[in-house]
N, CA, C and O atoms as a Tinker XYZ file with bonds, in Angstrom:
   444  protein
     1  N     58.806000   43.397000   41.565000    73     2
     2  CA    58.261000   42.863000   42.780000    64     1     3
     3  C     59.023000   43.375000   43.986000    63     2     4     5
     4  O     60.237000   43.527000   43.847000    81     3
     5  N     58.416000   43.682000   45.246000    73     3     6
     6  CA    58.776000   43.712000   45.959000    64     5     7
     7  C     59.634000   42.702000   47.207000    63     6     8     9
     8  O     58.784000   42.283000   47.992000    81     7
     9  N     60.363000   42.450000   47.404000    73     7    10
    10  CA    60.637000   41.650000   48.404000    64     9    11
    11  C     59.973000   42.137000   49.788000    63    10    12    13
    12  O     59.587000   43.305000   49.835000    81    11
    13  N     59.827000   41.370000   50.837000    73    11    14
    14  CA    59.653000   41.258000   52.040000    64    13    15
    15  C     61.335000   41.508000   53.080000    63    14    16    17
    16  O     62.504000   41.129000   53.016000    81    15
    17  N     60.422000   42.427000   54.015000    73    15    18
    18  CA    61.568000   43.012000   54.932000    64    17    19
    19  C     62.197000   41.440000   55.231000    63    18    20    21
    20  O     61.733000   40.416000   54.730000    81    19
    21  N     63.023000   41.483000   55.895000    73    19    22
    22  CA    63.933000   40.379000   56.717000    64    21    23
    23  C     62.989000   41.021000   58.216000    63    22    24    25
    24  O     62.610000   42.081000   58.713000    81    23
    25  N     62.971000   39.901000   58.396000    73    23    26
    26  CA    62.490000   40.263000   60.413000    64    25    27
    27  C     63.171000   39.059000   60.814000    63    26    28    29
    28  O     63.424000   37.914000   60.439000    81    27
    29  N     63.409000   40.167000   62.102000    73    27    30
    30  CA    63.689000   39.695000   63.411000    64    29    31
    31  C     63.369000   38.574000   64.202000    63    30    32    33
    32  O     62.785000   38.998000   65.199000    81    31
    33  N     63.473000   37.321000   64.238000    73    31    34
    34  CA    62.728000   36.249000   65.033000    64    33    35
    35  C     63.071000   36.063000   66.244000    63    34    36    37
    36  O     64.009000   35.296000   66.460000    81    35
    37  N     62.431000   36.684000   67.288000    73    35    38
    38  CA    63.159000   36.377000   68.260000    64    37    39
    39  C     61.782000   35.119000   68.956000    63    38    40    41
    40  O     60.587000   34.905000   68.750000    81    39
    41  N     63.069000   34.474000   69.988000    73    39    42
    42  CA    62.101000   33.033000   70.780000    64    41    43
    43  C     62.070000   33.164000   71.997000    63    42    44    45
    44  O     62.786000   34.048000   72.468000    81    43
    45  N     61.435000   32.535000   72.699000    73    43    46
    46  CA    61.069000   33.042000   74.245000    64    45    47
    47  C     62.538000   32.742000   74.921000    63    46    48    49
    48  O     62.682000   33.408000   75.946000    81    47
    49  N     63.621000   31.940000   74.617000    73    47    50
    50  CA    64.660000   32.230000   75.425000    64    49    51
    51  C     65.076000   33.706000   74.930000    63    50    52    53
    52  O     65.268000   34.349000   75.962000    81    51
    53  N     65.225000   34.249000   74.189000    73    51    54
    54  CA    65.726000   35.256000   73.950000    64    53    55
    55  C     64.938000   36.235000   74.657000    63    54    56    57
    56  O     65.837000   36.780000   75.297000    81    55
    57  N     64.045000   36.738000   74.931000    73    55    58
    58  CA    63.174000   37.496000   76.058000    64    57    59
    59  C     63.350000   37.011000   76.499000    63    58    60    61
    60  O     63.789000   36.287000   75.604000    81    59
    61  N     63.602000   36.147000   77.817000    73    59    62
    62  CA    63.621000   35.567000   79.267000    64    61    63
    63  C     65.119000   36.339000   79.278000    63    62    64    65
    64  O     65.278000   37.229000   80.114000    81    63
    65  N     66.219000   36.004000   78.353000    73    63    66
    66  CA    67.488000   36.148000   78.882000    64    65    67
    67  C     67.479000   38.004000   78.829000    63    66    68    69
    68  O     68.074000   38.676000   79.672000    81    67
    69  N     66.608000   38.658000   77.563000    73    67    70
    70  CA    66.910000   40.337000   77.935000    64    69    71
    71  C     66.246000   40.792000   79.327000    63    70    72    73
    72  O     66.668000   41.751000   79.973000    81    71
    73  N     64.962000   39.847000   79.783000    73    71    74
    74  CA    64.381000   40.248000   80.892000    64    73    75
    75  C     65.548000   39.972000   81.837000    63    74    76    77
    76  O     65.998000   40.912000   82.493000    81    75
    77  N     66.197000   38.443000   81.982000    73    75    78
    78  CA    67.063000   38.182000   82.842000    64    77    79
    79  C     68.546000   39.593000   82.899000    63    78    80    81
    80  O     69.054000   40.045000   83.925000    81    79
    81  N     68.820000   39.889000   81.759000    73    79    82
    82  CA    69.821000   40.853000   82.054000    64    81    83
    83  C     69.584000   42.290000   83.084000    63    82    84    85
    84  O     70.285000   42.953000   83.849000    81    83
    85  N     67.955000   42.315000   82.521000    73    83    86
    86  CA    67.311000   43.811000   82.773000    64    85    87
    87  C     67.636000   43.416000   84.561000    63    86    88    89
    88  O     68.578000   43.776000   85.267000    81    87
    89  N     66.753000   42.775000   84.805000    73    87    90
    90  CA    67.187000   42.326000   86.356000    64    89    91
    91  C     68.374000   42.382000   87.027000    63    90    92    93
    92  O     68.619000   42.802000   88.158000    81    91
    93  N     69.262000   41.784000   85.974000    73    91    94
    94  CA    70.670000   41.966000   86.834000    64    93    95
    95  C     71.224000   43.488000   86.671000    63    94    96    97
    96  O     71.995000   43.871000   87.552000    81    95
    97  N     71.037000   44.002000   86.072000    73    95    98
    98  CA    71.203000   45.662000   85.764000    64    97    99
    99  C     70.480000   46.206000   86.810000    63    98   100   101
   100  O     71.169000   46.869000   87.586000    81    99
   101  N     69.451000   46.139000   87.037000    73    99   102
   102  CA    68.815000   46.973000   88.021000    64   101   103
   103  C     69.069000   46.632000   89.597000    63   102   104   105
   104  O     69.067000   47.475000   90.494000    81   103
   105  N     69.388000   44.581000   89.833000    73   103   106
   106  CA    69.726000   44.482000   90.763000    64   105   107
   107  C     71.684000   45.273000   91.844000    63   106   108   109
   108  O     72.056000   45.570000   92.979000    81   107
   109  N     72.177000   45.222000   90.536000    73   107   110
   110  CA    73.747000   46.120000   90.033000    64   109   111
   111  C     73.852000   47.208000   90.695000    63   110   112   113
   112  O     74.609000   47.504000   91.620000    81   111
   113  N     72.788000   47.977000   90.003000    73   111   114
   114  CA    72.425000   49.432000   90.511000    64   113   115
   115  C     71.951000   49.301000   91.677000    63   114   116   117
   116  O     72.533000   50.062000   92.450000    81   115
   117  N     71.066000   48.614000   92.228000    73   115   118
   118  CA    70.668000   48.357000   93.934000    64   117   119
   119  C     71.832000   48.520000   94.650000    63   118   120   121
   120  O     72.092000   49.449000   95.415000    81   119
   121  N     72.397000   47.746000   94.418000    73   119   122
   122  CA    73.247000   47.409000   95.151000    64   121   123
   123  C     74.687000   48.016000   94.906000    63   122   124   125
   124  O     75.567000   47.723000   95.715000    81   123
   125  N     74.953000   48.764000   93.941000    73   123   126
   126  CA    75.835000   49.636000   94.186000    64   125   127
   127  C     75.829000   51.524000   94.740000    63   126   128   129
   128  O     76.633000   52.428000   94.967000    81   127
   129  N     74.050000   51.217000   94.735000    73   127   130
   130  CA    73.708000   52.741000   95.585000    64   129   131
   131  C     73.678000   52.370000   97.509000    63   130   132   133
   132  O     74.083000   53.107000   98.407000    81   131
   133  N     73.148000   51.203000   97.608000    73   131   134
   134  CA    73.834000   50.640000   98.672000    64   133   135
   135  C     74.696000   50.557000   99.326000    63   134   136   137
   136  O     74.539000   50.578000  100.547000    81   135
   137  N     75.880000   50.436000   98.778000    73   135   138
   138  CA    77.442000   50.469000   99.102000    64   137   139
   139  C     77.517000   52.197000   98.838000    63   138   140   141
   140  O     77.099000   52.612000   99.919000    81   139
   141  N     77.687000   52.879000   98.365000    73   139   142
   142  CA    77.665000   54.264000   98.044000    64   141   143
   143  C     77.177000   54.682000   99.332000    63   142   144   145
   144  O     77.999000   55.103000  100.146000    81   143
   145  N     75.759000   54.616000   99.682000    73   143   146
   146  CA    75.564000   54.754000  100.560000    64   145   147
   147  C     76.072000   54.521000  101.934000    63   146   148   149
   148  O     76.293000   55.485000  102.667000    81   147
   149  N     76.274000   53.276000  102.336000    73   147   150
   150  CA    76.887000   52.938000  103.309000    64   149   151
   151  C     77.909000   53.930000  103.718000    63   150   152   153
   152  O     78.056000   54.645000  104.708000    81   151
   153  N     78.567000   53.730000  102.619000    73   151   154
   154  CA    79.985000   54.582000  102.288000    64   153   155
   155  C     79.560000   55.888000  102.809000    63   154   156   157
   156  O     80.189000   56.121000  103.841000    81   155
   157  N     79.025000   56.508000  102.612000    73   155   158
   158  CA    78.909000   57.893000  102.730000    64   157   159
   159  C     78.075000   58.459000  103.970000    63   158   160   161
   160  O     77.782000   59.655000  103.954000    81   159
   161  N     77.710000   57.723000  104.956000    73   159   162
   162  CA    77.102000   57.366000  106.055000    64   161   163
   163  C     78.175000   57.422000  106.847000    63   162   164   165
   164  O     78.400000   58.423000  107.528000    81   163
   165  N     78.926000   56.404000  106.851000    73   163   166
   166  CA    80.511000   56.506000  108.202000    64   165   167
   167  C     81.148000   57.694000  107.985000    63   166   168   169
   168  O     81.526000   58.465000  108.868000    81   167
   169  N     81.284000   57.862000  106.618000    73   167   170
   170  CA    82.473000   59.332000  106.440000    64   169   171
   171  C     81.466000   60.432000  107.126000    63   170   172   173
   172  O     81.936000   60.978000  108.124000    81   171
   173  N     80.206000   60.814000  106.749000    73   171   174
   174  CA    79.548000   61.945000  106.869000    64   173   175
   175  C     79.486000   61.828000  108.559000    63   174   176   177
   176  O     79.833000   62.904000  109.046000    81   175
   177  N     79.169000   60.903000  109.503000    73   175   178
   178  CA    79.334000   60.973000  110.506000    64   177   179
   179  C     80.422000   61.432000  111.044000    63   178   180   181
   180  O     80.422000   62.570000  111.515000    81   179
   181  N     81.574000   60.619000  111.077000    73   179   182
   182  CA    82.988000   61.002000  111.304000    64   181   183
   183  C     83.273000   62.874000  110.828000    63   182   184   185
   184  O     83.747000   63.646000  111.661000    81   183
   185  N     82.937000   63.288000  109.568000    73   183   186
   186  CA    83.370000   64.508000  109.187000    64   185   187
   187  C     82.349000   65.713000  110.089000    63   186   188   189
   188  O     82.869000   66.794000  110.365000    81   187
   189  N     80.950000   65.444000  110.494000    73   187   190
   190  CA    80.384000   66.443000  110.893000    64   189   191
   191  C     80.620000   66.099000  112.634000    63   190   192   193
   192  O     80.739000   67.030000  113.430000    81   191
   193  N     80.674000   64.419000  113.144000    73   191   194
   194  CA    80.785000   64.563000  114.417000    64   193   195
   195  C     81.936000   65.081000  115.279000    63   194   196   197
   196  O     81.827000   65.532000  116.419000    81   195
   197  N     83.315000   64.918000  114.399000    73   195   198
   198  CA    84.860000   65.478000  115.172000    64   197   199
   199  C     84.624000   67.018000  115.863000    63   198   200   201
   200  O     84.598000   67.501000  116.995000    81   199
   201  N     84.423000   67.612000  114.050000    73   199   202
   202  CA    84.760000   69.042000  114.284000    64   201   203
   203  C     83.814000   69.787000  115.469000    63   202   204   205
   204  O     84.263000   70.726000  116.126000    81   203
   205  N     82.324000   69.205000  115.679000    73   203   206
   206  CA    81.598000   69.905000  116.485000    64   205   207
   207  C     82.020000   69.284000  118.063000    63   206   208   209
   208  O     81.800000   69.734000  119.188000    81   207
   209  N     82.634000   68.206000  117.652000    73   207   210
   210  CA    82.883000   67.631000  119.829000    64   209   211
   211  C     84.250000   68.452000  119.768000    63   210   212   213
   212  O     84.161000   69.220000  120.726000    81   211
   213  N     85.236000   68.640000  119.254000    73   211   214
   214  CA    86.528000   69.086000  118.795000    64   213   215
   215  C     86.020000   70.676000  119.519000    63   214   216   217
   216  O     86.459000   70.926000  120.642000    81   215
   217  N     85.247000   71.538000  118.945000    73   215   218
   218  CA    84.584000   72.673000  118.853000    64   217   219
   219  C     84.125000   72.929000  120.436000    63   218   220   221
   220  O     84.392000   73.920000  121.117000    81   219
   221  N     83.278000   71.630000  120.869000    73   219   222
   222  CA    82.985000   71.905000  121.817000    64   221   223
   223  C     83.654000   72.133000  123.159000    63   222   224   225
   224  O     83.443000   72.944000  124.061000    81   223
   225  N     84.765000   70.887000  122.951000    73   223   226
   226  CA    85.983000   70.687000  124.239000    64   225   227
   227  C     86.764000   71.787000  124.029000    63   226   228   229
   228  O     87.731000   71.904000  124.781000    81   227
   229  N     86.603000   72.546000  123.273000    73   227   230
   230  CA    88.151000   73.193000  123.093000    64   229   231
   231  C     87.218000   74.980000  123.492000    63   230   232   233
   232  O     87.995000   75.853000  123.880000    81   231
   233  N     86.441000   75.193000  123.435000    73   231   234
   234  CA    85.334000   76.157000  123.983000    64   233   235
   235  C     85.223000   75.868000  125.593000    63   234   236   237
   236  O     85.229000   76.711000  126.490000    81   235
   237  N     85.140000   74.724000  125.690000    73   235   238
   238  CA    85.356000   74.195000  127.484000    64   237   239
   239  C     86.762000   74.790000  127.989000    63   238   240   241
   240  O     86.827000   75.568000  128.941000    81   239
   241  N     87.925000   74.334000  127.233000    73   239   242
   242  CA    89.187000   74.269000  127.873000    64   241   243
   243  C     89.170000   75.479000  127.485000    63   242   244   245
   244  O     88.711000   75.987000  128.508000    81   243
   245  N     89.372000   76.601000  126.554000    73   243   246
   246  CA    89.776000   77.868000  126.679000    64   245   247
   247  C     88.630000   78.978000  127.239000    63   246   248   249
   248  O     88.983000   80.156000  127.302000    81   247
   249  N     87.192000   78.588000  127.664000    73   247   250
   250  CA    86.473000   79.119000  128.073000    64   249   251
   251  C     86.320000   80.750000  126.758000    63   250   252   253
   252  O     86.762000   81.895000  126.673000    81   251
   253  N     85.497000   79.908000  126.062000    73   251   254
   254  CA    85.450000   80.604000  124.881000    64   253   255
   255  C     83.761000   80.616000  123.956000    63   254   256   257
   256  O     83.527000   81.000000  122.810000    81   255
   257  N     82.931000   80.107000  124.876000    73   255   258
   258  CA    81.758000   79.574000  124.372000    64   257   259
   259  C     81.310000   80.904000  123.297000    63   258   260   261
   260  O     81.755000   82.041000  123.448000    81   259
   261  N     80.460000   80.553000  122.328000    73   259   262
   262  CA    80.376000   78.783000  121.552000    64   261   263
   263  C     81.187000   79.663000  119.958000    63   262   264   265
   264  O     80.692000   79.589000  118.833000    81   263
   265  N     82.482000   80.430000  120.306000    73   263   266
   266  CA    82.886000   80.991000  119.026000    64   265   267
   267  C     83.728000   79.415000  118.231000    63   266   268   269
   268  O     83.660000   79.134000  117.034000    81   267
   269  N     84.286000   78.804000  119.039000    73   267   270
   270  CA    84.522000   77.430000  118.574000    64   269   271
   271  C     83.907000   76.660000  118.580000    63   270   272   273
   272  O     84.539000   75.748000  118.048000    81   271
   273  N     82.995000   76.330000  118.839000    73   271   274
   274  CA    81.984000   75.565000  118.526000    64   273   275
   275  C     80.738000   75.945000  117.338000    63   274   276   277
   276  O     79.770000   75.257000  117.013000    81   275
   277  N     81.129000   77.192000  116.879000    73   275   278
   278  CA    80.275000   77.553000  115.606000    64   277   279
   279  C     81.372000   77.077000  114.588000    63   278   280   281
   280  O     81.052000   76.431000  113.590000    81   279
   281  N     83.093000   77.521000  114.955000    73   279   282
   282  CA    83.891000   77.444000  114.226000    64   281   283
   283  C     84.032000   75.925000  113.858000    63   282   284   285
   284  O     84.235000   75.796000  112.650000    81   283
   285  N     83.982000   74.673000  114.578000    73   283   286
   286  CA    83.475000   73.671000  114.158000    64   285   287
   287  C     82.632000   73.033000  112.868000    63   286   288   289
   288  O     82.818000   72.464000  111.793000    81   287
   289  N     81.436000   73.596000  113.850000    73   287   290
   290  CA    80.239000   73.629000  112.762000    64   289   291
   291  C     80.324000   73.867000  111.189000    63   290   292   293
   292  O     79.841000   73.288000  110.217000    81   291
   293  N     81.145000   74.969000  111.364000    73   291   294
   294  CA    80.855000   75.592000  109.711000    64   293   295
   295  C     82.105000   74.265000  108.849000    63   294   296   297
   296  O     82.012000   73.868000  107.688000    81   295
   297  N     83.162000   73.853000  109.874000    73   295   298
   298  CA    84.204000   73.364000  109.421000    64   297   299
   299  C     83.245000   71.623000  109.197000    63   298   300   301
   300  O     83.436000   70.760000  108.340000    81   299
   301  N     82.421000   71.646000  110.136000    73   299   302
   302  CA    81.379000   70.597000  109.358000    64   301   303
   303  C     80.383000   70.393000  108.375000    63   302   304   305
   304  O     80.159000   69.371000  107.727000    81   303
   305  N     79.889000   71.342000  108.345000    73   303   306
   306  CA    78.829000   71.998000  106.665000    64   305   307
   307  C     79.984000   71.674000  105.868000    63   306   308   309
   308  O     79.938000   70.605000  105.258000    81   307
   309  N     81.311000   72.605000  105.726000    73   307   310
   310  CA    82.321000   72.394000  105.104000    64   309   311
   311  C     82.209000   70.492000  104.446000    63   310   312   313
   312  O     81.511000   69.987000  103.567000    81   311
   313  N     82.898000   70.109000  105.062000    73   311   314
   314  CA    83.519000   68.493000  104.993000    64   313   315
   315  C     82.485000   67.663000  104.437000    63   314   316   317
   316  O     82.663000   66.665000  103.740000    81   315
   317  N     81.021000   68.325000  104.925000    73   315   318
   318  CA    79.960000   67.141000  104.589000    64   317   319
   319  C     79.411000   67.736000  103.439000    63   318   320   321
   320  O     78.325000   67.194000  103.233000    81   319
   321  N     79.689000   68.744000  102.446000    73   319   322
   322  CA    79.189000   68.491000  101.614000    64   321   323
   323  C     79.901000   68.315000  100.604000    63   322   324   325
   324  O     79.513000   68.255000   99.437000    81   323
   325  N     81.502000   68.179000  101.201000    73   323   326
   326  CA    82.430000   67.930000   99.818000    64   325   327
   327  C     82.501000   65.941000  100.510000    63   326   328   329
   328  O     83.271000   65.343000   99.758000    81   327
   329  N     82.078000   65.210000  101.341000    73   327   330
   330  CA    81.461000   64.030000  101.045000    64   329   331
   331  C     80.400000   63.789000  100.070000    63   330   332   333
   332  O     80.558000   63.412000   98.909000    81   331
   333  N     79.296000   64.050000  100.671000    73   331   334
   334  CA    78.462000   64.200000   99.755000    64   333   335
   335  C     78.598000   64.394000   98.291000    63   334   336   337
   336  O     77.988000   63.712000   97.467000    81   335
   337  N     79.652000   65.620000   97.919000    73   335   338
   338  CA    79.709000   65.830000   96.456000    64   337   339
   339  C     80.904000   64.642000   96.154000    63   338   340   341
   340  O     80.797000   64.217000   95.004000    81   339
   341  N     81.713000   64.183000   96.718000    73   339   342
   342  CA    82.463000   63.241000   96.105000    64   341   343
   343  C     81.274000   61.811000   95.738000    63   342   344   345
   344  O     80.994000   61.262000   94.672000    81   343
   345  N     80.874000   61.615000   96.917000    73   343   346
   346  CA    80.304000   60.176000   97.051000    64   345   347
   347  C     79.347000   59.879000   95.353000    63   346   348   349
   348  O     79.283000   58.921000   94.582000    81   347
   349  N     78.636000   61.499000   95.379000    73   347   350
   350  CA    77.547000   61.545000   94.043000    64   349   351
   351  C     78.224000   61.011000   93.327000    63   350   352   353
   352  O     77.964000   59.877000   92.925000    81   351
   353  N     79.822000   62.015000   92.783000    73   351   354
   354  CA    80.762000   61.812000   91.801000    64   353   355
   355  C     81.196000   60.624000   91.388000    63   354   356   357
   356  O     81.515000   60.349000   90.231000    81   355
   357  N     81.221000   59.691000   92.598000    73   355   358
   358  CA    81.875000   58.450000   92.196000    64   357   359
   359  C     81.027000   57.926000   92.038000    63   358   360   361
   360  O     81.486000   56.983000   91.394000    81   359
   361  N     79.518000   57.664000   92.154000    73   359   362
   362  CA    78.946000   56.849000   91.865000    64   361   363
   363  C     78.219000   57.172000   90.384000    63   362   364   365
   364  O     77.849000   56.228000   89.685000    81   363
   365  N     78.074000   58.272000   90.039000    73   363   366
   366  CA    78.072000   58.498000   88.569000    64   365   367
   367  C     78.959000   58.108000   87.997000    63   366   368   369
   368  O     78.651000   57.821000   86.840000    81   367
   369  N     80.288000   57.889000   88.311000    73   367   370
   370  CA    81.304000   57.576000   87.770000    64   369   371
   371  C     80.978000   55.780000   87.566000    63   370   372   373
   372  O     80.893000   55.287000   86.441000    81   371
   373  N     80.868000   55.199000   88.469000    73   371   374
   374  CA    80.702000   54.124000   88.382000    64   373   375
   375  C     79.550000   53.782000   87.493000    63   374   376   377
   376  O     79.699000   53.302000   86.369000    81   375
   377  N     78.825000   53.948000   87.838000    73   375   378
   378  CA    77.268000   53.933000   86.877000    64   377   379
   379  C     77.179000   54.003000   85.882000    63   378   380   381
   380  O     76.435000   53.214000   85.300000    81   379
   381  N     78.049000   55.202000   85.021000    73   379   382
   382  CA    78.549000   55.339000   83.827000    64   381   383
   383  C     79.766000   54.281000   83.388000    63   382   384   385
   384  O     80.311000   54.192000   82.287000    81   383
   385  N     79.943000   53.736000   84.241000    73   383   386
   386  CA    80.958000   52.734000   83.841000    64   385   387
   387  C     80.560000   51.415000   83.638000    63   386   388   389
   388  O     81.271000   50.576000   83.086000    81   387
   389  N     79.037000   51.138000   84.225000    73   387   390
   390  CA    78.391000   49.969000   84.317000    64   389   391
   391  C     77.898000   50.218000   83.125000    63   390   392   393
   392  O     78.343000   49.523000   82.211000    81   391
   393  N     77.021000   51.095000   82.844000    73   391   394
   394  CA    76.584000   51.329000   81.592000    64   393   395
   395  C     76.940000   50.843000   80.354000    63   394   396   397
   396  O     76.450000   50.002000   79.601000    81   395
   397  N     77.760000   51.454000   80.320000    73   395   398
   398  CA    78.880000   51.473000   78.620000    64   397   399
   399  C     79.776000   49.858000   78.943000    63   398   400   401
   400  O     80.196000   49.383000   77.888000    81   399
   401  N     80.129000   48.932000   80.294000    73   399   402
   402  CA    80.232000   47.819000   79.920000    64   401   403
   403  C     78.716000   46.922000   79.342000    63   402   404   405
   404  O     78.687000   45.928000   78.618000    81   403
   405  N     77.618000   47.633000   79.917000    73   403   406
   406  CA    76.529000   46.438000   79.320000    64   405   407
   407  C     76.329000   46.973000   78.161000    63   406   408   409
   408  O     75.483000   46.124000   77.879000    81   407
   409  N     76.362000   47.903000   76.842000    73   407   410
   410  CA    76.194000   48.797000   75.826000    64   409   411
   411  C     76.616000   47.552000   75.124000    63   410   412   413
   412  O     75.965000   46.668000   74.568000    81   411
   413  N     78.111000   47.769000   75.339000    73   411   414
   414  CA    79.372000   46.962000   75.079000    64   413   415
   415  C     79.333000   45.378000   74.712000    63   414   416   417
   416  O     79.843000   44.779000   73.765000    81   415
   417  N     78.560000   44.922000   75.779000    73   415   418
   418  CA    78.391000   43.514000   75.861000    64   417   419
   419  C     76.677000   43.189000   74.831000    63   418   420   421
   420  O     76.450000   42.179000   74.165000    81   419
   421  N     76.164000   43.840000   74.931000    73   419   422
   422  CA    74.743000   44.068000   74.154000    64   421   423
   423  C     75.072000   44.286000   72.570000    63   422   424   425
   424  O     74.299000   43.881000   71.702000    81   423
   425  N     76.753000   45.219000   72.164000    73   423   426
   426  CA    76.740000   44.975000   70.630000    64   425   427
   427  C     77.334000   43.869000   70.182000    63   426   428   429
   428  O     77.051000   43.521000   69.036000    81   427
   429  N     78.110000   43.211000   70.819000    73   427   430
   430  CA    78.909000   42.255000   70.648000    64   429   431
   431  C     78.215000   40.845000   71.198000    63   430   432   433
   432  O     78.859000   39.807000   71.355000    81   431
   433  N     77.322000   40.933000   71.364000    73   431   434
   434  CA    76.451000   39.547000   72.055000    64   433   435
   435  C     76.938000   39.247000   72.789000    63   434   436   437
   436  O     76.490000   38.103000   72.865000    81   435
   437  N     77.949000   39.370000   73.920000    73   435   438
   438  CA    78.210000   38.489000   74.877000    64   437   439
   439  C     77.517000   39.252000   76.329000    63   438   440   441
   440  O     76.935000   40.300000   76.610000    81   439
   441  N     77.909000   38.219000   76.902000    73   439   442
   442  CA    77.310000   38.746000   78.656000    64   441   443
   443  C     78.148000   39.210000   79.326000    63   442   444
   444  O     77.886000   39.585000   80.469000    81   443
């Protein structure tokens, strides 16, 4: 004779609480591309606005137009895209770190 598989019984708290996790996972991620963002908004300002006013005054005072003020520029392409590439970095970093704690908490049953 055959036996019958073993199944799984799951009860409606048990779906409410994986839906409830799914939510907080996705709300997690909201809100830590949020902050990322933010983040990377003040720096990217600050890094592209110095070098080009920097560029510009200093083209004024040595009467040099606009070889410092390109020289700026490029020194701003520069800066903003090694923001940019950090900001990605860390937030993959993080993300991957959120991850593998909910993996974590999902084999071991806890929250």
């Amino acid at each position: 004779m055959k036996q019958a598989a073993a199944k799984k019984t799951t009860t409606s708290t048990d779906v409410i609480d994986e839906e409830m996790q799914r939510m907080a996972s996705v709300m997690d991620a909201r809100q830590q591309f949020l902050v990322s963002t933010a983040d990377m908004s003040w720096r990217l300002a600050i890094t592209v606005v110095v070098p080009i006013v920097a560029g510009v005054k200093l083209d004024d005072y040595f009467n040099t137009s606009p070889s410092l003020t390109l020289l700026g520029f490029m020194v701003a392409a520069a800066g903003g895209s090694a923001v940019v590439w950090r900001t990605v970095k860390n937030l993959n970093t993080e993300q991957a770190e959120s991850s593998s704690k909910s993996h974590r908490s999902k084999k071991t049953g806890e929250d």
